[in-house]
C-alpha positions in Angstrom: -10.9 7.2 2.5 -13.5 7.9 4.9 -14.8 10.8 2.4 -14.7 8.6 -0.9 -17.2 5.4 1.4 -19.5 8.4 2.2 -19.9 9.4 -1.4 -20.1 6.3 -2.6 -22.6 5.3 0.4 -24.9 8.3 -1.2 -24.6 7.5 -4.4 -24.9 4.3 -3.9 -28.1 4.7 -1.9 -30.0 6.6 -4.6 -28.8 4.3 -7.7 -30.5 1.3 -5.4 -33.5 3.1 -4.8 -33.4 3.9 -8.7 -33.1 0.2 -9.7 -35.7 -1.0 -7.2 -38.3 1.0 -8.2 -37.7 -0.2 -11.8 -38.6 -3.8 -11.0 -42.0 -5.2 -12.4 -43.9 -5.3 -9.9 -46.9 -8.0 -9.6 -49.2 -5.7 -12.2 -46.1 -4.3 -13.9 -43.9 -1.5 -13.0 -41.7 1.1 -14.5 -39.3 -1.2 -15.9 -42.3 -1.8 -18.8 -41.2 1.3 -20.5 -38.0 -0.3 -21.4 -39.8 -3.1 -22.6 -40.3 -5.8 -20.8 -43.8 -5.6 -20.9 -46.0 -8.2 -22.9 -42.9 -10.4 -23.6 -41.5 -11.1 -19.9 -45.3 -12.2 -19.2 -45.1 -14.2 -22.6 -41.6 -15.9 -21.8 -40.7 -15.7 -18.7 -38.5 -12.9 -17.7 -36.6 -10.8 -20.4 -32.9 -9.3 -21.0 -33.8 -6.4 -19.4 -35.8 -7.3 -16.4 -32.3 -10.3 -16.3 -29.7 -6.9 -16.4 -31.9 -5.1 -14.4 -31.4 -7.7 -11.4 -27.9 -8.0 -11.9 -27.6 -4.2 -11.2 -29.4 -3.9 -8.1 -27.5 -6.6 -6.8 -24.4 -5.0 -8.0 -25.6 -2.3 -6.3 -26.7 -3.8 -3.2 -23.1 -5.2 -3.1 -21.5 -1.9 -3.5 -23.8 -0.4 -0.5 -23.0 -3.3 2.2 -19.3 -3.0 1.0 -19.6 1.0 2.0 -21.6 0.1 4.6 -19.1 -2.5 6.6 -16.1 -0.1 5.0 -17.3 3.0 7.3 -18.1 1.1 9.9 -14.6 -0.6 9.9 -13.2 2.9 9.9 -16.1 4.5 12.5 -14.6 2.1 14.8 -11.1 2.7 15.7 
């Protein structure tokens, strides 16, 4: 168990990097090569920059869950 929250930790880790640095940033970001460039400025944000945040928090979800899971098991 202990092996499995440590990969998934790592992995974990470098998908929320990932997904971070594809957010639009104020003067755009990478997540403009996927297309959500002139129409999230035109209409407020678009399906992709929308999925896009509902990963990284997915993600961010997954790494506290690791996160508190090792700890739990760190402890005793």
């Amino acid at each position: 168990m202990k092996l499995f929250l440590q990969i998934l930790l790592i992995a974990s880790s470098v998908l929320l990097v990932i997904a971070v640095l594809l957010h639009r940033g104020r003067g755009g970001g990478l997540s403009s090569l996927f297309g959500g460039g002139m129409q999230s400025s035109l209409a407020g944000s678009s399906v992709a920059e929308k999925n896009l945040d509902r990963i990284t928090l997915l993600l961010g979800a997954i790494w506290l869950i690791s996160i508190v899971g090792l700890g739990l098991l760190l402890k005793v």
